[in-house]
Structure formats: C-alpha cells, structure tokens
N, C-alpha and C positions, 0 to 999 in steps of 0.2 A: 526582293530576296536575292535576286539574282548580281544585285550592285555586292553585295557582300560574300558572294561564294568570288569572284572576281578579286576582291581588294584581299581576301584571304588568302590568298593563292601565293602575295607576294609578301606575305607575313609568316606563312606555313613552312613555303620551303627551302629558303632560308635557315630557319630554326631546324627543320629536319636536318640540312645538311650543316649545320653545328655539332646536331646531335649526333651524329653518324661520324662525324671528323673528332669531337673529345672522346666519342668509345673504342674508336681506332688508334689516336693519342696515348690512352692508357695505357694501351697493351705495349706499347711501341717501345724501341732500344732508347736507350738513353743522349744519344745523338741527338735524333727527332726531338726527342724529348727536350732538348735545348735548344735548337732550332725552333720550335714554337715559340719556350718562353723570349727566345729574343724575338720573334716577328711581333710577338703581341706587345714589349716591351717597347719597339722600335713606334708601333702602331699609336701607342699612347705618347710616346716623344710626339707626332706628328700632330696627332688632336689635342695636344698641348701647345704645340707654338700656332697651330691654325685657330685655337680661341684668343690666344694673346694677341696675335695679330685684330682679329675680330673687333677681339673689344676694345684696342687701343684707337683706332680708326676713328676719324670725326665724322657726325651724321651731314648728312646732306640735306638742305632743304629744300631742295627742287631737282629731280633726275631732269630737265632738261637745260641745267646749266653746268656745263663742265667741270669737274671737280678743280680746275687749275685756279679757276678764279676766286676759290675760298683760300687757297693758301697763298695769294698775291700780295 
C-alpha cells in the first residue's frame, strides 16, 4: 500500500498545480490570457515535431552496434 501512496504523490500534484494555475488563468487580464494560449500553442508545435522526428527514425537492431554503420 505504501508503493502507491508514493507513486501518487507524482501524479497528484501535478494535477493540483494545473488545477490551481486554470482557476487563476480564469480570473486573469487578458494579456496572461494570451500568453498561456501561445505557451500551450508553442508546447504542442514542440510534441509535434518531437513525434515526427520519433517516428521518422530507423529502428535499430542491436544497441551495441553504433548507429553509423546502418546508414553506411
């Protein structure tokens, strides 16, 4: 029981401090207010070209043969 009060802990607060940062969001000038949607806009550009990347990538069939010699 104890493994899961532990592994909670980095799933909890987190989500509190989401929770606490969109209810102060709300209230906020309209400035902030655009300032988030570009971080969050900016955020999703990022985890877009870092899955493209991902996925365009060749697998490797052996980590102890240096990636140079597949594309030789």
């Amino acid at each position: 029981m104890a493994e899961h009060s532990e592994h909670s802990e980095h799933i909890v607060s987190p989500l509190v401090y989401m929770a606490i940062f969109s209810a102060l969001a709300r209230y906020a000038e309209r400035r902030t207010r655009l300032v988030i949607v570009c971080a969050i806009f900016w955020l999703a550009i990022m985890l877009a070209l870092t899955l493209s990347d991902y996925q365009t990538r060749q697998p490797r069939t052996s980590r102890f043969i240096p990636p140079a010699i597949y594309h030789a």
